[in-house]
N, C-alpha and C positions, 0 to 999 in steps of 0.2 A: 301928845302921846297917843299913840294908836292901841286901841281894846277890840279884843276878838271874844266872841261867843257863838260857837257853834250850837246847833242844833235840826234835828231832822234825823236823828241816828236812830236804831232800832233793828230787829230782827225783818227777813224778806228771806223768799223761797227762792231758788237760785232758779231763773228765769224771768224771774219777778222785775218791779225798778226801785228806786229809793235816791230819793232828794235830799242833800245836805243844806245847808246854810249855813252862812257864817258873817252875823251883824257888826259891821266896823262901826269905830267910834274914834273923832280926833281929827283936825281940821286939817284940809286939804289933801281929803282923798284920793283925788285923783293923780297927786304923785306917788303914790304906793304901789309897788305890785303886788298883788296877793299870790296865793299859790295853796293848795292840798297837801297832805305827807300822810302818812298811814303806819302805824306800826303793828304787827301782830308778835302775838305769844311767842319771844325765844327769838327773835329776830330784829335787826334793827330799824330802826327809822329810816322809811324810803320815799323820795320824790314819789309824787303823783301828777298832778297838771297844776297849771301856774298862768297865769293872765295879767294883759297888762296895763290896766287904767286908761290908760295914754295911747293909741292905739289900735284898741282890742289885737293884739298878740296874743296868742296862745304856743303853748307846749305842752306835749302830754310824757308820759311813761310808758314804753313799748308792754308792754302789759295790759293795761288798760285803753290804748288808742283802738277806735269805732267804737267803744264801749259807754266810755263815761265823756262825757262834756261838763266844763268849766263855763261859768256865762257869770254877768253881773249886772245887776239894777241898781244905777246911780241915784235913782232918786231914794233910795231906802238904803244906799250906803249898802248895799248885802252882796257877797258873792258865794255864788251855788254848784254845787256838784252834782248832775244829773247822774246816776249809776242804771246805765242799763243792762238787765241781762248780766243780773252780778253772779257770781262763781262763789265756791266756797272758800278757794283761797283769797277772796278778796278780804274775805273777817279779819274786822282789823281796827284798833283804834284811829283812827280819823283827826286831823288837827288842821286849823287853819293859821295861816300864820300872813304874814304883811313884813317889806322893805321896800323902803324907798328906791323908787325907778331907778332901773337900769336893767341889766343883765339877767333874765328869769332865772336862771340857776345857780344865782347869787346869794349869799349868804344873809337867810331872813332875821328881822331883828325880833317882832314879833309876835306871840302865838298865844293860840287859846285854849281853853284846856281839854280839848277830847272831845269827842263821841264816840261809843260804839256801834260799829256796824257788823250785824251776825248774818250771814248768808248760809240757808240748808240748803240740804240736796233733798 
């Protein structure tokens, strides 16, 4: 069974950068996709970028594409979300989540519980 724990979240000044992570745990990694989602205040849960063990695929969310990069370090099982140059609408709970390969914009089984990330002007 796959376990996700994000961490890295926090407040940054909108120009700023800020690194997420997200420690997997549960054998055979590297069939899993992982993938980003973010929810803010009043709105629902939306794709953000997704990666894909097997590989390295990536997708992002027109929103965030040249912005943030997805990347992963196999040997620490970890996959990260570089934010650069975040906005204010990016503020938003943050989640990582994990599905077994195939499809990136496949329906994840799953997920960790949160970060926040706060972006001022």
């Amino acid at each position: 069974q796959m376990q996700l724990v994000e961490s890295g979240g926090g407040s940054v000044q909108a120009g700023g950068s800020l690194r997420l992570s997200c420690a997997a745990s549960g054998l055979t990694f590297s069939n899993y996709d992982m993938a980003w989602f973010r929810q803010a205040p009043g709105k629902e849960r939306e794709f953000v970028a997704a990666i894909s063990w097997i590989g390295v695929t990536t997708m992002y969310a027109d929103p965030v594409k040249g912005r943030f990069t997805i990347s992963r370090d196999n040997a620490r099982n970890t996959v990260y979300l570089q934010m650069n140059s975040p906005k204010p609408e990016d503020t938003a709970v943050y989640f990582c989540a994990a599905k077994p390969r195939g499809w990136l914009r496949g329906q994840y089984d799953y997920w960790g519980q949160g970060t926040q990330v706060t972006v001022s002007s």
